[in-house]
C-alpha positions as CSV (number, residue, x, y, z in Angstrom):
1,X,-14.4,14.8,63.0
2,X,-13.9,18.4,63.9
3,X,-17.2,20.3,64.5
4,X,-17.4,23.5,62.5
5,X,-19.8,25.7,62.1
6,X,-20.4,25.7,58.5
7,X,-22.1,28.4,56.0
8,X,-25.2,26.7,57.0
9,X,-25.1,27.5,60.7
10,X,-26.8,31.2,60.2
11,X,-30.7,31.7,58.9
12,X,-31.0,33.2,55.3
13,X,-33.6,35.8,55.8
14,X,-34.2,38.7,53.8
15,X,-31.0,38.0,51.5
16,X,-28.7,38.1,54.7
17,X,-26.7,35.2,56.6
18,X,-28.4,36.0,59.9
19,X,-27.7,34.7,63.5
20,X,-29.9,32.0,65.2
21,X,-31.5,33.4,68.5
22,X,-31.8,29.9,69.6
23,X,-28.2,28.8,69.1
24,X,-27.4,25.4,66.9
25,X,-27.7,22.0,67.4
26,X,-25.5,19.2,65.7
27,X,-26.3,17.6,62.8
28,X,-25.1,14.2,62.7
29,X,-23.8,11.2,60.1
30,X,-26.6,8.2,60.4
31,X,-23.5,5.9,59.2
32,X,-21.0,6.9,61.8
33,X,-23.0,9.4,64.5
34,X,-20.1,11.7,63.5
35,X,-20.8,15.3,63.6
36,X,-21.4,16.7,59.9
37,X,-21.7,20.3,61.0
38,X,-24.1,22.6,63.0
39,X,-27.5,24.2,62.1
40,X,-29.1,27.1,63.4
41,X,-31.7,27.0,65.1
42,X,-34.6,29.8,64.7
43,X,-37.0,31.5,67.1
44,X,-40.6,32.1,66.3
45,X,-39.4,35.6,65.7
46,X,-37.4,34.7,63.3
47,X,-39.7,32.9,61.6
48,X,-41.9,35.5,61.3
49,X,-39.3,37.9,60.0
50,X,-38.5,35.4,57.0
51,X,-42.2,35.5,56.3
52,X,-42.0,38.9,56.5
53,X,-39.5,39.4,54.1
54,X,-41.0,37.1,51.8
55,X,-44.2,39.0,51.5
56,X,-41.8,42.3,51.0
57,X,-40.7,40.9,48.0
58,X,-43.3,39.3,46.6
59,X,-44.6,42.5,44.6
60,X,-41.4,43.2,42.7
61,X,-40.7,39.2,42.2
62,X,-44.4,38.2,40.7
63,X,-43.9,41.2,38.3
64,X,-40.3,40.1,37.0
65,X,-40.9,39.2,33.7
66,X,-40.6,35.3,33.1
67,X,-37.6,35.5,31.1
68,X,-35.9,37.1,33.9
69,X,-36.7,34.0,36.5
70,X,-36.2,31.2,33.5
71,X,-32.9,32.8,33.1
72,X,-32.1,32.2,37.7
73,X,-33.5,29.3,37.6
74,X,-31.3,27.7,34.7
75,X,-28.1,29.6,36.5
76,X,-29.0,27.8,39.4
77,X,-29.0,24.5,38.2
78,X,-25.6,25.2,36.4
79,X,-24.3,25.8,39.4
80,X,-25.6,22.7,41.2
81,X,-24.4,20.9,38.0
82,X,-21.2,22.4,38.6
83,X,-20.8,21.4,42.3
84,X,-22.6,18.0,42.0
85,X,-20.2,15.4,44.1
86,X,-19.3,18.1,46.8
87,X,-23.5,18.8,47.6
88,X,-23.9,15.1,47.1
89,X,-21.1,14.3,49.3
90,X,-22.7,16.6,52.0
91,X,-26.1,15.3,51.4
92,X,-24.8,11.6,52.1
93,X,-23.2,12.6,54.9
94,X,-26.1,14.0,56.3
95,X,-28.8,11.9,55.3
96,X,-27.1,8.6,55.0
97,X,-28.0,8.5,51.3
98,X,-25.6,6.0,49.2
99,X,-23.5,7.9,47.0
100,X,-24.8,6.9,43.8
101,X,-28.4,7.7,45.0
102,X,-27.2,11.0,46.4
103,X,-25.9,12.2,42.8
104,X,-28.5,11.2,40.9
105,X,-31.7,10.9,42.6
106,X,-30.9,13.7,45.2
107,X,-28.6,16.6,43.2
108,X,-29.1,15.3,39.7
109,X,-33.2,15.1,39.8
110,X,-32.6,18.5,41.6
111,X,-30.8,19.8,38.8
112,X,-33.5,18.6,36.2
113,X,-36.0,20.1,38.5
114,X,-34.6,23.5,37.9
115,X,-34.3,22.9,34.6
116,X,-37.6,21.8,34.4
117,X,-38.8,24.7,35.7
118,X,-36.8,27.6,34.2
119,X,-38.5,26.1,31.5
120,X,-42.2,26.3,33.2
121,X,-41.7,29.7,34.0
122,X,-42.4,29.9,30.1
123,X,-45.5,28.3,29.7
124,X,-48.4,30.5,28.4
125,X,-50.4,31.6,32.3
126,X,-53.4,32.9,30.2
127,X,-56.3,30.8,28.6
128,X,-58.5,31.9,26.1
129,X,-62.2,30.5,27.0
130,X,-65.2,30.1,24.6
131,X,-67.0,33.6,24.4
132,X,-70.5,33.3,25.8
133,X,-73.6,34.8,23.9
134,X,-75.9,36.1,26.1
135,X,-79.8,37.0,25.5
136,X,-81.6,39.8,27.1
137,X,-82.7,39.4,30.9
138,X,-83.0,41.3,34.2
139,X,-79.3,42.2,34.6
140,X,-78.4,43.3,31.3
141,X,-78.5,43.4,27.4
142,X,-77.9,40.9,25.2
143,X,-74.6,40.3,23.6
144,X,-71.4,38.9,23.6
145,X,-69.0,38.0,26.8
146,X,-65.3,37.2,26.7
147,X,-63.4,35.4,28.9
148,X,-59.6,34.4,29.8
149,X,-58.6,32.1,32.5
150,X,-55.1,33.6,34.2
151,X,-52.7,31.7,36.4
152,X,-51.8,34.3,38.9
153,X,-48.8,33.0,41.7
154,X,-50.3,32.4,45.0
155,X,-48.3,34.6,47.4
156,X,-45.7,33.4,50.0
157,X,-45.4,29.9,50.2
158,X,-44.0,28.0,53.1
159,X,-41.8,24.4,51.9
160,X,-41.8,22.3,54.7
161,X,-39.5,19.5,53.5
162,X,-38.7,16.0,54.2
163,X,-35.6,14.2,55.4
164,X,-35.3,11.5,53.1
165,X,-34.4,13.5,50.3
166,X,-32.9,17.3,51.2
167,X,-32.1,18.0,47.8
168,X,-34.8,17.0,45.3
169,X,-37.4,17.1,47.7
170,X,-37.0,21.2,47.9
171,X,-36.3,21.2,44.3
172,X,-39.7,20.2,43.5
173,X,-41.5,22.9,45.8
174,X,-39.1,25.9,45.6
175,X,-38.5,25.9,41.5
176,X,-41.9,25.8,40.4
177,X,-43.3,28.1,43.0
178,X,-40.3,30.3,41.9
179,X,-41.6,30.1,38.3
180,X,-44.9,31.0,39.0
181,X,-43.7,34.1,40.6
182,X,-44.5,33.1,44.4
183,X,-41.8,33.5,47.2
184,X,-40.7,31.1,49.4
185,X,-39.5,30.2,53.0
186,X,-37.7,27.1,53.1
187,X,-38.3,25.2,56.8
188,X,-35.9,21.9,56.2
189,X,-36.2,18.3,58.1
190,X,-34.6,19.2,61.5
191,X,-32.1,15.6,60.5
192,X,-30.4,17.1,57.2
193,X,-30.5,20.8,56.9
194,X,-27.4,21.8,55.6
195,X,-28.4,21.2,52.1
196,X,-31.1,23.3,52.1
197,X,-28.8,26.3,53.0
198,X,-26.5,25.7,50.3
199,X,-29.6,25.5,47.5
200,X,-30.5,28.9,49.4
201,X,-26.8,29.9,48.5
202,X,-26.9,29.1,45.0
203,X,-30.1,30.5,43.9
204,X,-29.2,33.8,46.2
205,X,-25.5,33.7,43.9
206,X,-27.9,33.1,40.8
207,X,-29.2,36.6,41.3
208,X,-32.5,35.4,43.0
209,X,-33.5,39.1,45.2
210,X,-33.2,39.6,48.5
211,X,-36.3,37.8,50.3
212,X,-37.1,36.0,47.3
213,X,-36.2,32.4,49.0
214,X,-35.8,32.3,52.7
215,X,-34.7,29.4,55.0
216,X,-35.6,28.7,58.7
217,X,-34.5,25.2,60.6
218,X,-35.1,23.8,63.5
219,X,-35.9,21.1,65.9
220,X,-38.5,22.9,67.6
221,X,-42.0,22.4,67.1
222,X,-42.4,25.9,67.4
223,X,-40.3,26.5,64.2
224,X,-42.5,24.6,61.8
225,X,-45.5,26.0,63.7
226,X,-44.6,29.5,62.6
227,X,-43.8,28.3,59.3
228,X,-47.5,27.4,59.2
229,X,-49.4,29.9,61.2
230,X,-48.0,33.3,60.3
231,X,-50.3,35.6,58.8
232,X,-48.1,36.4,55.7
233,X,-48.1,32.9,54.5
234,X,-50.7,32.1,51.6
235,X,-49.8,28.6,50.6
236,X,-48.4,25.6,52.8
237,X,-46.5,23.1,50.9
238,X,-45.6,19.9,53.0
239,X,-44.0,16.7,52.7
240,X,-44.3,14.2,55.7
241,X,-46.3,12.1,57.9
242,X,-49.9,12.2,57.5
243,X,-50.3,13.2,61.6
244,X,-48.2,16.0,60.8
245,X,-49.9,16.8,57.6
246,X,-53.4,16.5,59.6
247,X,-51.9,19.4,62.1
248,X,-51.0,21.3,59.1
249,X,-54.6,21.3,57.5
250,X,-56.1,22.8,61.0
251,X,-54.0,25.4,61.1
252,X,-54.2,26.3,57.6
253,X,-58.0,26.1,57.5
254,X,-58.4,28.5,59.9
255,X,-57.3,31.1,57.5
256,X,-58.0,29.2,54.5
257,X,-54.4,28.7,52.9
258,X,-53.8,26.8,50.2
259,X,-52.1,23.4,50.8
260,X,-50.0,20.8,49.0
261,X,-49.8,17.4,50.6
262,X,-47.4,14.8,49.9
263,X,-48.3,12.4,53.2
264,X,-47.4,8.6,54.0
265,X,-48.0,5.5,51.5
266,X,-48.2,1.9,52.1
267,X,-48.5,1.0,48.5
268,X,-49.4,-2.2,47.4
269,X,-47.7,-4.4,44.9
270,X,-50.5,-7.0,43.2
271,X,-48.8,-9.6,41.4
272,X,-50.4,-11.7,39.7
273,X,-49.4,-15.9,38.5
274,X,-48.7,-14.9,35.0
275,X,-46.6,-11.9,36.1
276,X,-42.4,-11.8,35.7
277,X,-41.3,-12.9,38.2
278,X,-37.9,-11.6,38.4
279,X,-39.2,-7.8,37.4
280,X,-41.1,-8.0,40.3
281,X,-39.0,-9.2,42.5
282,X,-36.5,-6.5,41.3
283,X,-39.2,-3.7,41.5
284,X,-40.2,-4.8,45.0
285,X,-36.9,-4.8,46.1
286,X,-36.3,-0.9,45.8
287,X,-38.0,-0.9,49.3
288,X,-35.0,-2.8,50.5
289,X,-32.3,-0.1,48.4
290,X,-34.0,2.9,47.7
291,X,-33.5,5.5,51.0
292,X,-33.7,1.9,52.7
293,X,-37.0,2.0,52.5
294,X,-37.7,5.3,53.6
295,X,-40.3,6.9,51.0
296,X,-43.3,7.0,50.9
297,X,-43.7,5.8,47.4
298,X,-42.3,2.1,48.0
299,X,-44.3,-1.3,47.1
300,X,-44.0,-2.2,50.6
301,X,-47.2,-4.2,50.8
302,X,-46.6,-6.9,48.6
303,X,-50.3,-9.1,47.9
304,X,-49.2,-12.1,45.7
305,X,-51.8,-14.5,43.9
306,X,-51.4,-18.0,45.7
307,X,-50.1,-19.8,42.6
308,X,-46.9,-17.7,42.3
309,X,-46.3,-17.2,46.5
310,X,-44.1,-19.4,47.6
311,X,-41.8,-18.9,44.4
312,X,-42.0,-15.1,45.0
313,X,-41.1,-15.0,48.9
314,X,-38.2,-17.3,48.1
315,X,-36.7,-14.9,45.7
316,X,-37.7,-11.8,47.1
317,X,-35.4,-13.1,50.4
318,X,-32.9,-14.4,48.3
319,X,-32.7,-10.7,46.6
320,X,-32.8,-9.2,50.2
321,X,-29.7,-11.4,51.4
322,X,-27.4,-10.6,48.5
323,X,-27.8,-6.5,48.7
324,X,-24.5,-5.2,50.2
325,X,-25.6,-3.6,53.9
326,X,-23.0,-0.8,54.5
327,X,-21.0,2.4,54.6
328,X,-23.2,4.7,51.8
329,X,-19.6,6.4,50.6
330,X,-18.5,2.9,49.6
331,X,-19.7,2.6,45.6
332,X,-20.3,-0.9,46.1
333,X,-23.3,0.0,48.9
334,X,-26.5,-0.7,47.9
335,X,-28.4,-0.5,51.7
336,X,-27.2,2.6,53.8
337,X,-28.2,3.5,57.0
338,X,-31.9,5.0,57.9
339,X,-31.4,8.8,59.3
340,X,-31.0,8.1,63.1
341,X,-30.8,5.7,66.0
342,X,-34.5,6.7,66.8
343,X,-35.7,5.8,63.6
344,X,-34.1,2.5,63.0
345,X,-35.2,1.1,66.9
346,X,-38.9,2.4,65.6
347,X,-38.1,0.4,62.6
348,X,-36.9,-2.7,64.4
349,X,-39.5,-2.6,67.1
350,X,-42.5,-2.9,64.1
351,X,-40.0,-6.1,63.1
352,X,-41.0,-7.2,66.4
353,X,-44.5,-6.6,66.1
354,X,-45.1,-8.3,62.6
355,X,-43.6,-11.3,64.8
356,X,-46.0,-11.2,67.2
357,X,-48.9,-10.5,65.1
358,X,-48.1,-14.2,63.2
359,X,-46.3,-12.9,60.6
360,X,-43.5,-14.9,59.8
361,X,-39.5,-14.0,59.5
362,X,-38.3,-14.6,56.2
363,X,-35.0,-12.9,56.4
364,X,-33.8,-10.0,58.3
365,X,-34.7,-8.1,61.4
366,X,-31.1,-8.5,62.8
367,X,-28.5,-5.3,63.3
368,X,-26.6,-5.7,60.5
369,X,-22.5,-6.4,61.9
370,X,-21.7,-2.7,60.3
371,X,-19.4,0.3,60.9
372,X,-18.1,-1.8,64.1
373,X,-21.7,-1.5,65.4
374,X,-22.3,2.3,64.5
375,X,-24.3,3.8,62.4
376,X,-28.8,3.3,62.2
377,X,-28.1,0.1,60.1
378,X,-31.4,-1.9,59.2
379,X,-31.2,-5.0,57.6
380,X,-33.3,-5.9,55.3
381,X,-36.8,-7.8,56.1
382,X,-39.1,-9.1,54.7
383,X,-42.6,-10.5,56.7
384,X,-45.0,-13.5,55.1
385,X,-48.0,-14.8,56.0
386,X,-49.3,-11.7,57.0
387,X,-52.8,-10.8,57.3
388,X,-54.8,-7.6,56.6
389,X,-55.5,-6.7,59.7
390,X,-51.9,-6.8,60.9
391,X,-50.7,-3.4,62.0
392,X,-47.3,-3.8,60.0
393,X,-49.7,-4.2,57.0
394,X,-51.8,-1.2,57.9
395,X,-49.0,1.2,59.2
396,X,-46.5,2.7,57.2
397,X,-42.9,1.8,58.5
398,X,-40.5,3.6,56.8
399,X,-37.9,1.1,56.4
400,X,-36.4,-1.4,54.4
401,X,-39.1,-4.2,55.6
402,X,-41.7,-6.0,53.0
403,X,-44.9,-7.6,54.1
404,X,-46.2,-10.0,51.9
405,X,-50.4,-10.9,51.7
406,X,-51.4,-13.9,49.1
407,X,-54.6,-13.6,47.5
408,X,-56.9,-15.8,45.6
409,X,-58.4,-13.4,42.7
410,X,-58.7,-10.4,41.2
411,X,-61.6,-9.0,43.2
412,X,-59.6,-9.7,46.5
413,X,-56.9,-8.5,45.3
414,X,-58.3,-5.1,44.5
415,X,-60.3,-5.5,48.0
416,X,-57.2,-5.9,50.0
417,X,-55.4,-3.3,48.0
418,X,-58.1,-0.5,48.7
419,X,-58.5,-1.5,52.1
420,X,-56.0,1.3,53.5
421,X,-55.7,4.6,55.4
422,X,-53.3,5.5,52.1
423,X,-53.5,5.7,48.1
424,X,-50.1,7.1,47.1
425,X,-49.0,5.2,44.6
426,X,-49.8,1.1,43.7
427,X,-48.2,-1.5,41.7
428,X,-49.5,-4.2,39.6
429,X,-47.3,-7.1,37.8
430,X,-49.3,-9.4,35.2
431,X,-48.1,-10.7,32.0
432,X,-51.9,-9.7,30.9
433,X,-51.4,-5.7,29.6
434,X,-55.3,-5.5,29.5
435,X,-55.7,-7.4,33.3
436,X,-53.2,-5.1,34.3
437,X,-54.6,-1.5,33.1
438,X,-58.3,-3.0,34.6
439,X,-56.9,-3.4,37.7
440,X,-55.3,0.1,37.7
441,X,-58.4,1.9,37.1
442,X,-60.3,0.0,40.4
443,X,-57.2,1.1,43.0
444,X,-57.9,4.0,45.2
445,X,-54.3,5.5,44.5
446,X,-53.0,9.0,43.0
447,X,-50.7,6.9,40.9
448,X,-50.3,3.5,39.0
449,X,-47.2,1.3,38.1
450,X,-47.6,-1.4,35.6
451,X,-44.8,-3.9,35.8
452,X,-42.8,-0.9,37.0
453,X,-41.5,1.1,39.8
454,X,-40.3,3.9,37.3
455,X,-41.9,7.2,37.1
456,X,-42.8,9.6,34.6
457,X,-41.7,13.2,35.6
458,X,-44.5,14.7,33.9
459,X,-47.1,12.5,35.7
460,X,-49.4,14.1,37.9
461,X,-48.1,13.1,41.4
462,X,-50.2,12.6,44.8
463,X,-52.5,10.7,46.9
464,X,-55.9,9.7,47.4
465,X,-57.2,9.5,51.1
466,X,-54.7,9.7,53.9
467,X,-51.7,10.4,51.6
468,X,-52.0,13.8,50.8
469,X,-54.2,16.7,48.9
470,X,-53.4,17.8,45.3
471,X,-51.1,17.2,42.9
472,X,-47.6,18.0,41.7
473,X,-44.7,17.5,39.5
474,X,-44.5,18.6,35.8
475,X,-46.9,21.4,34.5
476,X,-49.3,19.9,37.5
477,X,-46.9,21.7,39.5
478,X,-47.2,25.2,37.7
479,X,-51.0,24.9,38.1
480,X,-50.3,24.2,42.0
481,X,-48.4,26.9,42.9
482,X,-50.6,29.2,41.1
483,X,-54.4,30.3,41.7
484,X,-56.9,30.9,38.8
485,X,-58.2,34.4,37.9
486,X,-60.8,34.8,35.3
487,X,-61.3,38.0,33.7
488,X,-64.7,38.9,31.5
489,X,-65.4,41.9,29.0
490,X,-68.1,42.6,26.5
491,X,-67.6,41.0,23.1
């Protein structure tokens, strides 16, 4: 493949394609290690400047009237819509994403996302409140107080984003921020930024202002850092690892930003004797297809009641074995690559360590035969007779590997579900709709399914403990991106 140096090599800052101090670094295919294009890379300087520019146009943006951003935000999704296979062609490429997932988990949700909030940015920011009737005392007279609650946007928000997903994932921090009347800088996943860039390049084309949406990459430390740190950001919104998240929170306490966390998960699947079996097994299996494995939300830690265990590891390996392992532009793919070499050896070498924690090797942990033995291939795995204590239990893994826990009863079933660093999002499978919805209630998780993986796009989304602080996605997301302002007169 002939390296280029795409749109995407040059910062947007400020409304301007600007040149990288630091020069560019490759960006690579994680099916074929070919070279998708080059991405600049930033200074600290220019970090600052796209903070800078962000904060120069906040004043004018959080004063357009609504109408005016509902009306950007719906031109930018029509021109995602528009250029669907060609962004989710380059968002494959990049990120290893099969093709089907790529259109419609990665531009499609993004799409919706816009949509969804063009619509947002018409939602009513003021609430009346209950006028307060006050008697006569030291500071004042008696009467009548009333009161309104107002959303008012935050400021300038930085989006740290994640790699498994460079086009929804960005969708969900940029358009509701941008409804709310915040601006943005964008700092992408050093492994997939080209994406980014061209969202950048839509909204910019859908007559978003200069300085409105900024984005900065970069493999440096120092990028994300700034991102973070400089004085004219108001709001951090991350998604990644919880140590990275954990840096994040120190640096922003210092000057008391707001934050929005979306950390690690090592959700747990609880399925119960009377449960369906094959839903399970197919909802369980998303770890194996979905990103191959690499999100946060997956059922990865699977505890099974002892009746149904040996029936459910047999099928859940028998699933694993038939998923086609292989080239993400092929339509019949179901198990891509992960995003790099790096990634799948850390992947391979907790494989290892299951093994020699006792855990047993059901199926998997071999280099899949692939792409003539390129490509981050992972094959999928799946680990029983595990215990709770074992690190690949306790440690999130990011991969297409399943660990499987039996249990006796309810109680140790909710015992060895809550026993975690993470509460993202949990899974329970029972035939018994009251069983299941009194098991929900008892985990320590920001989210629920019952006898589903699915999700509801309106849901609050977000973790308890070590995966993440606040919450997102629907009108939660309006309320995050915004801050409170309560203003009192005399009746």
């Amino acid at each position: 493949m002939t390296r280029e140096v795409l749109p995407e090599g040059r910062l947007f800052i400020g409304g301007e394609w600007t040149e990288p101090a630091s020069g560019h670094y490759e960006v690579t295919d994680p099916a074929t290690e070919d070279v998708v294009g080059l991405a600049p890379e930033a200074s600290r300087e220019q970090v600052y400047e796209a903070t800078a520019a962000a904060r120069d146009a906040f004043d004018g943006w959080s004063r357009t009237r609504p109408e005016e951003r509902a009306a950007i935000l719906d031109r930018a999704a029509d021109l995602m819509r528009a250029a669907l296979v060609p962004y989710a062609d380059l968002a494959s490429a990049e990120s290893g994403a099969t093709v089907g997932t790529a259109r419609g988990m990665q531009v499609g949700v993004a799409v919706a996302r816009f949509r969804r909030y063009a619509r947002g940015a018409l939602e009513p920011v003021e609430t009346p409140l209950p006028p307060q009737i006050n008697e006569a005392g030291p500071m004042g007279k008696a009467g009548v107080l009333g009161a309104v609650a107002i959303r008012q946007p935050v400021g300038v928000v930085s989006c740290i984003t994640s790699y498994n997903n460079p086009w929804a994932n960005p969708a969900g921090k940029v358009a509701p921020a941008l409804a709310m009347g915040n601006t943005v800088v964008v700092k992408p996943a050093p492994q997939d930024p080209l994406s980014v860039y061209r969202m950048a390049a839509v909204l910019a084309e859908a007559g978003a202002p200069p300085g409105v949406v900024n984005v900065v990459s970069g493999r440096e430390i120092a990028v994300g850092e700034a991102a973070v740190e400089s004085r004219d950001v108001d709001m951090v919104s991350f998604t990644g690892s919880t140590v990275v998240g954990q840096r994040i929170a120190e640096v922003c306490g210092r000057d008391m930003k707001r934050q929005l966390m979306e950390l690690g998960g090592k959700g747990a699947a609880l399925v119960f004797d009377d449960a369906d079996l094959d839903a399970a097994v197919a909802g369980i299996g998303t770890t194996f297809s979905f990103y191959s494995g690499q999100i946060c939300t997956a059922p990865t830690r699977v505890l099974v009641q002892r009746g149904l265990h040996d029936r459910l590891v047999a099928a859940l390996a028998a699933y694993a074995r038939a998923l086609p392992v292989g080239d993400p532009r092929d339509p019949g793919t179901v198990v891509g690559p992960v995003i790099s070499a790096a990634h799948r050896d850390r992947v391979e070498s907790y494989v290892d360590l299951g093994r020699k924690e006792g855990a047993r090797l059901v199926t998997g942990g071999e280099r899949p035969d692939v792409a003539g033995g390129r490509g981050s291939y992972v094959a999928p795995t799946l680990l029983a007779d595990c215990t709770a204590d074992m690190r690949v239990v306790r440690e999130e893994i990011f991969g297409p590997v399943v660990v499987v826990v039996p249990f006796t009863d309810e109680e140790e079933a909710i015992a060895l579900a809550n026993d975690s660093d993470y509460g993202l999002i949990d899974y329970v499978w029972s035939g018994d709709v009251a069983r299941a919805f009194r098991v929900a209630r008892r985990l320590r998780a920001g989210g629920v399914g019952v006898n589903t993986v699915g999700r509801n796009m309106e849901a609050p989304f977000g973790g308890f403990k070590k995966s993440g602080v606040g919450r997102d996605v629907g009108s939660y997301a309006l309320h995050a991106y915004s801050e409170i302002q309560s203003v009192v007169w005399p009746g």
